[in-house]
Structure formats: structure tokens, C-alpha cells
C-alpha positions as CSV (number, residue, x, y, z in Angstrom):
1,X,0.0,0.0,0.0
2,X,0.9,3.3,-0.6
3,X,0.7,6.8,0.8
4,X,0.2,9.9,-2.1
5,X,1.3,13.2,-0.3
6,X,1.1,15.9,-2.6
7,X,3.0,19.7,-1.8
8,X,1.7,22.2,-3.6
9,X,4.4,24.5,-5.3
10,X,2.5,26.7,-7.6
11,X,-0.2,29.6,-6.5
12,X,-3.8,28.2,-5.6
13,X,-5.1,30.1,-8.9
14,X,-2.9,27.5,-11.2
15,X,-4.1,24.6,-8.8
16,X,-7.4,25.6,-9.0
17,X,-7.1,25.7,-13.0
18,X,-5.6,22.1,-12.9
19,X,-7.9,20.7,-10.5
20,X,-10.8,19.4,-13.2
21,X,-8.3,17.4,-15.3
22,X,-6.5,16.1,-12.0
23,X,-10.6,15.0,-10.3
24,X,-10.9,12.9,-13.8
25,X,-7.6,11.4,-13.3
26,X,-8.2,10.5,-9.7
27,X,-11.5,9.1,-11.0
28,X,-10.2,7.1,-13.5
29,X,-7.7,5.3,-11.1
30,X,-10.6,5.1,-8.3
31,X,-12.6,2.9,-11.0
32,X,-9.1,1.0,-12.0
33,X,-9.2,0.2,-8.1
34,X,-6.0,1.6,-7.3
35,X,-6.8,4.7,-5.1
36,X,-9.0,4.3,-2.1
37,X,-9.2,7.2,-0.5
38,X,-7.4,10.9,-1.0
39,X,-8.3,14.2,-0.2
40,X,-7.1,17.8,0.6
41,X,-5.1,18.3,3.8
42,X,-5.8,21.0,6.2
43,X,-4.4,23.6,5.7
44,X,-4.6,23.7,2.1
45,X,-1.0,22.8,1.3
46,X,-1.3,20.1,-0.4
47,X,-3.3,16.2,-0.3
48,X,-3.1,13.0,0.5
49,X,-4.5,9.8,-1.7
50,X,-3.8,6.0,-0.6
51,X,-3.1,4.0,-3.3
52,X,-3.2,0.0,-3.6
53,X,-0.6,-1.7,-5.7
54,X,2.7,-3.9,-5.6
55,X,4.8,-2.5,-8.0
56,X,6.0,1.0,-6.3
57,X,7.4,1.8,-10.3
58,X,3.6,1.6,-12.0
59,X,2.7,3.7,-8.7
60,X,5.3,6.2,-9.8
61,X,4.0,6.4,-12.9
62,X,0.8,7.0,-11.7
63,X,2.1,10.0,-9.9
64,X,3.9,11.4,-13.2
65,X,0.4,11.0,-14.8
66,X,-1.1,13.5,-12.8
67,X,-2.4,16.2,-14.4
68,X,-1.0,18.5,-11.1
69,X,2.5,16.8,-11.9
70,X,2.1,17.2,-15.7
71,X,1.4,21.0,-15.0
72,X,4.0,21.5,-12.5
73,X,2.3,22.6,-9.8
74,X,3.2,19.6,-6.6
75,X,5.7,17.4,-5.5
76,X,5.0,13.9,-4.6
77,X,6.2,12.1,-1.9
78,X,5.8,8.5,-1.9
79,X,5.4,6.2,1.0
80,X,5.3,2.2,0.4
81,X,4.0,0.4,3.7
82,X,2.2,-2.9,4.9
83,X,-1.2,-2.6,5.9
84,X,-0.7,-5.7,8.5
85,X,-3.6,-4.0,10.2
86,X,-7.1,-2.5,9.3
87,X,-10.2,-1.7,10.3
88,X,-13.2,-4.1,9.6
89,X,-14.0,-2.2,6.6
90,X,-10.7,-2.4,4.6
91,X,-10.5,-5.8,5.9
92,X,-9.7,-6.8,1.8
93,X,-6.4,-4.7,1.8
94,X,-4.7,-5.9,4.7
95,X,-0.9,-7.3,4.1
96,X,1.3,-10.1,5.2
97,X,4.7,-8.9,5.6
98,X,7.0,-10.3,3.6
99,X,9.1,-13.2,5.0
């Protein structure tokens, strides 16, 4: 699993004008079944989406996908962990950790 956490670097106008193409990309990998959750963080700085996957490279390519990374307006920091705990309702996306 995978934690998204996106930095803004641009003004809000330009990630305001980005924001339409980069909700249809985050749609299109919700229905793929990659992303399961994301959102803005607080203040608004930035986001945060948590991805499913097990190649860390198609999750990086993923991020370069972004319409926000195509326009230049975040950084991404990506954060690869094991889900060896869940609550009841993401019971399907718990981990093993690897032996």
C-alpha cells in the first residue's frame, strides 16, 4: 500500500485551473481500483490519496500522470508500507509482511 502526499508549489489560482483534469484522473484510477481514498489536507497545502498496488514503479507512474504533476504545480512524496492492520471495513487490503 501506498501513501500519495502531494505539496503544492505553484499559487492556488494555477491549482485551482488544474484541478478538473487532475478529479478525472483521480476518478479514473478510483474505478481501476488503485486509489482508495485521498483528499485535501488542512491547511490547504497540499493532499493526501492511498493507493493499492505492488509495484511501487507503475505507482510512480501514476504519480507522473497527474495532471497536477504534468502541470507543475506539486511534488509527490511517496510512501510504500504494509497494511498488516485494518479496520473491519478495509479488511480486503490488509498485508502479510513479507518473509
Amino acid at each position: 500500500m501506498f501513501v500519495l502526499e502531494l505539496t503544492y508549489i505553484a499559487p492556488i489560482d494555477r491549482i485551482d485551473a488544474a484541478l478538473p483534469e487532475h478529479v478525472k484522473w483521480l476518478d479514473a484510477h478510483y474505478a481501476s481500483g488503485v486509489f482508495i481514498a485521498s483528499g485535501r489536507k488542512n491547511p490547504r497545502d497540499g493532499g493526501i490519496i492511498i493507493a493499492v498496488g505492488e509495484e511501487r514503479a507503475k505507482i510512480e507512474e501514476i504519480v507522473r500522470s497527474d495532471p497536477f504533476s504534468v502541470a507543475g504545480v506539486c511534488e509527490y512524496t511517496v510512501t510504500e508500507f504494509y497494511a498488516t492492520k485494518t479496520a473491519p471495513a478495509l479488511e480486503e487490503y490488509r498485508e502479510e509482511l513479507p518473509s
